[in-house]
Phi, psi and omega in degrees: 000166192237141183290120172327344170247132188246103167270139193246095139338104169226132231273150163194156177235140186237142133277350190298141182314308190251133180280325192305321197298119161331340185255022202265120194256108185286132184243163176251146175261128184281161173237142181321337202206355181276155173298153151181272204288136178254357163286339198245144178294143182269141206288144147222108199240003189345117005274011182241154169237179180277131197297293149334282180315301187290341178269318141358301193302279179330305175326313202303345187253031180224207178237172178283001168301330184262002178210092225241339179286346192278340171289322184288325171303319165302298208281343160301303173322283191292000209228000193034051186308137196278331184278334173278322178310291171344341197244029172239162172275332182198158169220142183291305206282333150016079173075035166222185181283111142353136149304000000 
């Protein structure tokens, strides 16, 4: 059975200097087929999923200690590794300065 309830794991990124500063504005990274922007039509790729995205799904019901990948993925994201982008729906940071 799948749970009445969904928790998401979600990635974000700042430019801001200080992450800490109350005015430091987090953007977030989409992923193709995972919830996020409730303005975008929802992905149906049925029966299959995007591999990523579905591992995601899964974290949410753990801790990041049990999914040690999700730290290599963030530091690929900040290092804006072009082959961890390609496996997103957008990067906020697009022609700009890494979070």
């Amino acid at each position: 059975s799948i749970t009445k309830e969904r928790t998401e794991v979600i990635l974000q990124g700042t430019s801001s200097l200080d992450p800490n500063d109350p005015t430091a504005v987090w953007e977030e990274f989409e992923f193709k087929c995972k919830p996020g922007d409730l303005r975008r039509r929802p992905c149906l790729i049925s029966p299959y999923h995007y591999r990523l995205d579905w591992l995601m799904w899964f974290a949410a019901f753990q801790t990041y200690e049990q999914n040690e990948w999700i730290i290599h993925l963030a530091g690929k994201l900040l290092a804006q590794e072009e082959e961890t982008l390609s496996l997103l729906a957008s990067n906020p940071f697009a022609g700009r300065d890494p979070p």
